[in-house]
C-alpha positions in Angstrom: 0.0 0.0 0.0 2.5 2.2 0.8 4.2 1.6 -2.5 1.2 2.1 -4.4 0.9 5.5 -2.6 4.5 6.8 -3.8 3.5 5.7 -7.5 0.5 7.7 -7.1 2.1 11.1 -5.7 5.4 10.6 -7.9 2.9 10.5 -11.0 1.0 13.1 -9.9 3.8 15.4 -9.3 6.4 14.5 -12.0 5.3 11.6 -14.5 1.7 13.4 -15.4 4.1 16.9 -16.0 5.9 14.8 -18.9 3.1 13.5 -20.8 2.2 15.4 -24.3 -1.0 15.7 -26.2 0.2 13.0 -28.8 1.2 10.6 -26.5 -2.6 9.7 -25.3 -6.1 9.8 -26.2 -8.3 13.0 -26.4 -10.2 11.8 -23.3 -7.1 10.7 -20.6 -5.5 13.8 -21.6 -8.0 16.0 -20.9 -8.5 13.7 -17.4 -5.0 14.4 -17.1 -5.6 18.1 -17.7 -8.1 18.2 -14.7 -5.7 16.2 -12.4 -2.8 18.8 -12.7 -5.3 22.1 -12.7 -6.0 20.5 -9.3 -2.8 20.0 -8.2 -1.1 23.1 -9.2 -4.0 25.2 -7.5 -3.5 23.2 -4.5 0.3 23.4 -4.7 0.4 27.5 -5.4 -2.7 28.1 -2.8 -0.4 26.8 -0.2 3.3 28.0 -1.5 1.4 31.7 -1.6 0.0 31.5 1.8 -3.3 32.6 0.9 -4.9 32.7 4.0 -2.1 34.7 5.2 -3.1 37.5 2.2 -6.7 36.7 2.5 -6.6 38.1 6.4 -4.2 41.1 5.7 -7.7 41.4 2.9 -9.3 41.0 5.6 -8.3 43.7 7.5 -8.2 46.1 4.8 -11.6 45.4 4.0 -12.7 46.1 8.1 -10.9 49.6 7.5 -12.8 50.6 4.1 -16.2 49.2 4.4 -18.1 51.7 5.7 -16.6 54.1 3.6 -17.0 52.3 0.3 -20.6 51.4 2.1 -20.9 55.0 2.5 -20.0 56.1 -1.3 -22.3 53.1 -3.1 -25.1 54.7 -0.9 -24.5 57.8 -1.8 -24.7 57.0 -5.3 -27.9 55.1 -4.7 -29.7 57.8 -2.7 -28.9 60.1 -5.9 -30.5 57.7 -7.8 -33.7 57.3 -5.6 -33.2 53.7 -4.7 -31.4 53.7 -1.1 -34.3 51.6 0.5 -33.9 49.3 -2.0 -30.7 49.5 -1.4 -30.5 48.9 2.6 -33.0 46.0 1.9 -30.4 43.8 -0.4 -27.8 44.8 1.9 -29.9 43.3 5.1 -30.9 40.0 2.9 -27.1 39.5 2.6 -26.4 39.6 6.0 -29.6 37.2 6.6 -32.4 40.0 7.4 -32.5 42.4 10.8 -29.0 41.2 12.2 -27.0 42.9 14.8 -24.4 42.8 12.0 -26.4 44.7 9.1 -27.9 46.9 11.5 -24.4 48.1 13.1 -23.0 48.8 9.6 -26.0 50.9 8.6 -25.7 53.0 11.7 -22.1 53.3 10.3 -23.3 54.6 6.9 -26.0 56.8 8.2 -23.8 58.6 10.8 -20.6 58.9 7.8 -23.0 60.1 5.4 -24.4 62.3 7.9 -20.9 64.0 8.7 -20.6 64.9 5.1 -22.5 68.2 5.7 -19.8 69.6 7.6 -17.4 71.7 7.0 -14.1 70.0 8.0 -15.4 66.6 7.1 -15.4 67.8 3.7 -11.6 68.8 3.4 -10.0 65.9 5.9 -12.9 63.4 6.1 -13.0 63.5 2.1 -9.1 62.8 1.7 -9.7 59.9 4.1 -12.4 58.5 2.2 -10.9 58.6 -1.1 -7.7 56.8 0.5 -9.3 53.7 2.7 -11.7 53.1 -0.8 -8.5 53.7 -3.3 -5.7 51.1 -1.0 -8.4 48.1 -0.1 -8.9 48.1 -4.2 -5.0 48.7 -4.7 -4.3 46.0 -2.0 -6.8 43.7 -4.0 -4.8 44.5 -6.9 -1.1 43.8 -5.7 -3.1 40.4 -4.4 -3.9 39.1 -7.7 -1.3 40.5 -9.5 1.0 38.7 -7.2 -1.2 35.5 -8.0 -1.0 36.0 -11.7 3.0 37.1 -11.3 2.4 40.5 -12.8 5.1 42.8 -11.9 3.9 45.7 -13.6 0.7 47.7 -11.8 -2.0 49.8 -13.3 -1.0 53.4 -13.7 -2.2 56.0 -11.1 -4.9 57.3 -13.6 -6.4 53.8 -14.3 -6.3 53.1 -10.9 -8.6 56.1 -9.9 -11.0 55.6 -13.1 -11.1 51.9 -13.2 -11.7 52.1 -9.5 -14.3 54.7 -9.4 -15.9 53.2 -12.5 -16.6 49.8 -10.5 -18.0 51.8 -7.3 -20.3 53.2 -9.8 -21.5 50.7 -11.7 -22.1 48.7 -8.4 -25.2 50.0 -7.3 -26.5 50.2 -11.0 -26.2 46.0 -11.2 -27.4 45.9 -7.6 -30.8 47.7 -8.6 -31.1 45.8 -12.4 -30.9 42.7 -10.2 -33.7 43.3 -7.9 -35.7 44.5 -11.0 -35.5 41.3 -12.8 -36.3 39.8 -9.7 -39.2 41.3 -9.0 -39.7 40.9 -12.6 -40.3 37.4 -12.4 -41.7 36.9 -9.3 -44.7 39.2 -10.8 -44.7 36.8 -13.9 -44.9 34.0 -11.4 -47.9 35.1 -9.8 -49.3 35.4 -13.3 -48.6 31.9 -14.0 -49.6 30.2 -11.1 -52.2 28.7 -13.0 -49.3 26.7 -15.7 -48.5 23.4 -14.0 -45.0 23.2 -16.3 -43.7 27.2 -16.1 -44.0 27.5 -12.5 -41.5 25.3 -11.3 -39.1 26.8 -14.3 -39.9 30.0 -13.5 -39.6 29.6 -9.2 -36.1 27.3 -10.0 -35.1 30.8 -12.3 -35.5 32.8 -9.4 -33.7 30.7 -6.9 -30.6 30.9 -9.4 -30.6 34.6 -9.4 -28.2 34.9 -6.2 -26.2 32.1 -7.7 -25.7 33.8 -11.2 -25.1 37.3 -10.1 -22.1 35.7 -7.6 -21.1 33.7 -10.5 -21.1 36.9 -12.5 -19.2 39.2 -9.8 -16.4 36.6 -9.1 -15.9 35.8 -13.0 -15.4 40.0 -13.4 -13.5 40.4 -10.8 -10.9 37.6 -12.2 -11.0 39.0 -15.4 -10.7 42.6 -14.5 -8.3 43.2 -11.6 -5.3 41.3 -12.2 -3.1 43.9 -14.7 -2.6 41.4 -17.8 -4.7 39.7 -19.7 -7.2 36.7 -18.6 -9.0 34.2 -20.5 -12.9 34.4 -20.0 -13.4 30.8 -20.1 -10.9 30.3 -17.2 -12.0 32.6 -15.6 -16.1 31.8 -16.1 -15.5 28.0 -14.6 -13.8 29.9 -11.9 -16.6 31.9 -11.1 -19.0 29.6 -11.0 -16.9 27.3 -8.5 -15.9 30.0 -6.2 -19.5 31.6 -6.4 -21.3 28.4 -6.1 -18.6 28.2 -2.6 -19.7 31.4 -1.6 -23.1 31.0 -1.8 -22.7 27.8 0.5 -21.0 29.5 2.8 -23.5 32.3 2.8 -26.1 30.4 3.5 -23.7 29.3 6.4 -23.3 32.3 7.8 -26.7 33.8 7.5 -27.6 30.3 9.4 -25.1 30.9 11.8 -26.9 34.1 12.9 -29.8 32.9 15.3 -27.2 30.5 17.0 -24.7 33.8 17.9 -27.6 35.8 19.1 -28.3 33.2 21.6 -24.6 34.2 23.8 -25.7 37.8 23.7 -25.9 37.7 27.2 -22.3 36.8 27.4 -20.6 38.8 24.7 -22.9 41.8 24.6 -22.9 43.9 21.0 -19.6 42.3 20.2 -21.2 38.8 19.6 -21.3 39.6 15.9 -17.9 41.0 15.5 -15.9 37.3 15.5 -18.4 35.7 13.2 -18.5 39.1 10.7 -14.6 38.8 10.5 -14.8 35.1 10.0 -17.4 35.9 7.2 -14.6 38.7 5.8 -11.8 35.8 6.2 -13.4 32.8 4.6 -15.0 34.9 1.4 -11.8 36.5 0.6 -9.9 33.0 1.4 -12.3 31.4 -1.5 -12.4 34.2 -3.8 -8.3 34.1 -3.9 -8.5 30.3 -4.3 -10.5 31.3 -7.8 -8.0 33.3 -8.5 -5.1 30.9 -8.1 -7.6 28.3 -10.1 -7.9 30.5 -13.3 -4.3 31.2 -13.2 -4.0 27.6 -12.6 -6.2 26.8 -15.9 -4.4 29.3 -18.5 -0.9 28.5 -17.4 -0.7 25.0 -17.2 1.5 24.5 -20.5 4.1 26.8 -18.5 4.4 23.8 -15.7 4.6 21.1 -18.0 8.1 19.5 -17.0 8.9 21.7 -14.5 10.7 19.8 -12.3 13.2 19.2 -15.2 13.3 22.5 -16.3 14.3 23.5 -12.3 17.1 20.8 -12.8 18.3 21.2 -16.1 21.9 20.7 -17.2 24.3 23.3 -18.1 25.1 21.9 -21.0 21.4 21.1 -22.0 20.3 24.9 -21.1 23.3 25.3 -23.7 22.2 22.9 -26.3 18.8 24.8 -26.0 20.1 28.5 -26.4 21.6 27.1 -29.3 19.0 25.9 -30.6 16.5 29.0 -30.4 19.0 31.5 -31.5 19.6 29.3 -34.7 15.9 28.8 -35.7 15.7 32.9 -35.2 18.6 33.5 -37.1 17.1 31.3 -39.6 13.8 32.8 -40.3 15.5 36.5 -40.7 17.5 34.8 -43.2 14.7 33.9 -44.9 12.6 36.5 -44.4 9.5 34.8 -42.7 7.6 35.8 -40.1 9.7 35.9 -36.8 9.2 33.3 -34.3 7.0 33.8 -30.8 7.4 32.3 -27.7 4.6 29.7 -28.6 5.4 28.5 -31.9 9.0 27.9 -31.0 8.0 25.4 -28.0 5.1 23.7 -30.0 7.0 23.0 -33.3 10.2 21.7 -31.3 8.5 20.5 -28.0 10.5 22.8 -25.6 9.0 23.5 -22.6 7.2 26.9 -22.8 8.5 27.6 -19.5 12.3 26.8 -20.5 11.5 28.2 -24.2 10.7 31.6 -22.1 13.7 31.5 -19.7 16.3 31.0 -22.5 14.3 34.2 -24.5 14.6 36.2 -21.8 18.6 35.4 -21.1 19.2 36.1 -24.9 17.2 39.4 -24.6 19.5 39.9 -21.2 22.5 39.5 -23.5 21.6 41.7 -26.2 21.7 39.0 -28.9 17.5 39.1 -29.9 14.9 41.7 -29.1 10.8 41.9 -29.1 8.9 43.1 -32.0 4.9 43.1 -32.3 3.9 41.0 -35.3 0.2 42.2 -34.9 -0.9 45.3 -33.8 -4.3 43.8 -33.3 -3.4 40.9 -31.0 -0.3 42.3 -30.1 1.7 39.0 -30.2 5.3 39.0 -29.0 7.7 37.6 -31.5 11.9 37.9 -31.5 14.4 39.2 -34.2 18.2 39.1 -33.9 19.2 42.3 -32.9 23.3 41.5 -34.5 24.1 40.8 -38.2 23.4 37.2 -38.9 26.5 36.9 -40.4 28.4 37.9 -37.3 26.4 35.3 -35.4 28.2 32.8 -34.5 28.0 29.8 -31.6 31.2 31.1 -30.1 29.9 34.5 -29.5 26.5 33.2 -27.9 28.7 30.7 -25.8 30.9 33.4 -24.1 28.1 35.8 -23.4 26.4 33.5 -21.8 29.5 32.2 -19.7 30.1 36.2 -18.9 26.5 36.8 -17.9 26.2 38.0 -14.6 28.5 39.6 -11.5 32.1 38.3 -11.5 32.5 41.1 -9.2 33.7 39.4 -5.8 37.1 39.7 -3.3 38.4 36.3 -4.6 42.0 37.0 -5.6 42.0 35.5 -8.8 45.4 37.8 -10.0 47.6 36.2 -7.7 46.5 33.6 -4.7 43.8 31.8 -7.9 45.8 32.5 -11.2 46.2 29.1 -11.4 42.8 28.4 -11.4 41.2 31.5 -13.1 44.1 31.3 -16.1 42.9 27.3 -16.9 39.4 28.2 -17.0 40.2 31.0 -19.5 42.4 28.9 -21.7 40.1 26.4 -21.5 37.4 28.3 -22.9 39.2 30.4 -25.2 40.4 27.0 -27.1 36.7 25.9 -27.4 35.6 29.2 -28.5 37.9 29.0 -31.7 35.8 26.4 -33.0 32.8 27.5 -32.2 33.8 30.3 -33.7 34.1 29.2 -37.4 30.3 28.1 -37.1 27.6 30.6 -37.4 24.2 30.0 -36.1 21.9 30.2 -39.4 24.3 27.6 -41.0 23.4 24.9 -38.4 
């Protein structure tokens, strides 16, 4: 048993890596598929310490609620809908709780402060701050999930920011419309054995889609680069169909708190309202780490390998990629992306991108956009081709890097240092006689 049980985890964490599309059928590939989406989810949820970002969420979100809270309802009483407003906001927290009612109180007395005259100056800065850093926070989150380096700019932070605030209440009220919408239909129908039922089910998926539709934006939306809607749809329904669960939990777990009211006072909502904050943002960040999970699992495929590859195999492959780009400029076809060079010669895309990115570092290729429109990255040499040769790629990758360190290689380590040099200049002669379109 126990040697069954290795088997299993050594295939699920190396063999299944190392399997290609052609190697098996349509149907145990895409089994296979499922397998390692679940695995590298599992694997990055834990190595990124989710919970530990989903409470520092948390916490931000404590800080900013009742000012975002404060701006949606202010938005909503311009409209003319803040009752209708206040009464989705107390059917999420499961009716007249201690909870909703607290927050309200919150809102009123913010809202209420507006009027005067400091508020306006100091209050106003504070509220534009707690509302901008719990959305910049969520930001650095995901972007940190999706390995995005590169932030929004300070202008589409404040009008991608703003723009959701807005459109919040908007999709809030359109929702209770259609709802009331069909529950009037219903009533109408009650007398239609068959629509009914159709029409009641319709209704009780209303909650569900709208999550489903909220976690699927938010994945698409607020990591900076560019997500996949499908990946990020079967995300959405999974962590919304979680959520709603949980919800339903929570709302549930209302009449038992109330009953230690004696014992904890007006704080007996506090623990299970942070819990609520804790767990929600814990399962939206798993979505997350699931859709990134889904659109980059090519980049994992022999990973292990590609940690532990060879020097002279990383070699053999910089080779390799510089010659097939020198190639096509010879011939003037299309230049090469990042894709086409690991699916026509089965590199790993995750090595194919490593050796691109060295050769950049190098100065021996550079990117160029092949299509405004999709905006595809694609490589060019950036020396004469007829200067490119496997001796010159050879000792700018051996120099790459620091050699700046207190070793005394002049005197103490000449011995050692001179060797190495001779050694590599006698190679380089060779190597130097071959250029890299030729081979």
């Amino acid at each position: 048993m126990k040697q069954k049980i290795t088997n299993i985890w050594k295939f699920v964490t190396y063999d299944i890596w190392r399997i290609t599309e052609d190697e098996v059928t349509r149907t145990k590939f895409s089994l296979y598929t499922i397998i390692k989406t679940i695995y590298l989810c599992v694997n990055r949820f834990t190595k990124d310490r989710i919970v530990n970002k989903a409470s520092a969420l948390t916490y931000s979100t404590l800080l900013a609620i009742v000012p975002i809270l404060a701006i949606v309802f202010a938005i909503a009483r311009g409209f003319g809908f803040s009752t209708l407003m206040e009464n989705q906001f107390r059917s999420g927290f499961g009716g007249n709780t201690a909870t909703s009612e607290t927050i309200l109180q919150f809102i009123d007395s913010y809202l209420s402060q507006t009027k005067g005259g400091i508020f306006i100056g100091v209050g106003l800065v504070m509220l534009l701050w707690t509302v901008i850093n719990l959305i910049n926070n969520i930001e650095i989150t995901f972007n940190r999930i999706w390995q995005v380096k590169k932030a929004r700019s300070m202008y589409r932070k404040v009008t991608d920011y703003f723009s959701m605030l807005l459109l919040m209440p908007i999709l809030i009220v359109i929702s209770s419309g259609v709802s009331i919408f069909i529950s009037t239909m219903l009533k109408q129908m009650a007398d239609f054995v068959l629509l009914a039922p159709i029409m009641k089910f319709l209704i009780r998926m209303i909650p569900y889609v709208l999550t489903w539709i909220m976690f699927t934006g938010l994945y698409i939306f607020m990591p900076n680069t560019n997500v996949k809607f499908k990946h990020a749809l079967i995300s959405g329904i999974l962590a919304g169909t979680a959520y709603q669960a949980f919800q339903f939990l929570y709302i549930s777990s209302q009449m038992w708190v109330s009953r230690y009211n004696a014992i904890y006072g007006s704080f007996a909502a506090l623990p299970m309202f942070l819990l609520w904050l804790q767990i929600s943002w814990t399962i939206c960040l798993f979505g997350a780490e699931l859709t990134y999970a889904g659109q980059n699992l090519r980049n994992f495929s022999f990973d292990k390998d590609t940690q532990n590859i060879s020097r002279r195999y990383r070699d053999f492959i910089s080779i390799l990629i510089m010659s097939l780009i020198a190639k096509r400029f010879e011939h003037n076809e299309a230049p090469y992306t990042a894709e086409q060079l690991s699916t026509e010669n089965q590199i790993p895309i995750r090595l194919t991108n490593q050796v691109l990115y060295q050769l950049q570092e190098i100065h021996l290729i550079h990117e160029v956009v092949t299509d405004q429109k999709s905006e595809d990255i694609a490589y060019q040499p950036s020396i004469d081709i007829n200067q490119l040769n496997v001796a010159l790629l050879l000792e700018r990758l051996d120099t790459y890097g620091s050699e700046n360190f207190k070793i005394d290689k002049e005197e103490e380590f000449n011995d050692e240092w001179r060797i190495l040099v001779e050694s590599r200049e006698e190679y380089y002669k060779k190597a130097s006689k071959v250029l890299l379109k030729d081979l």
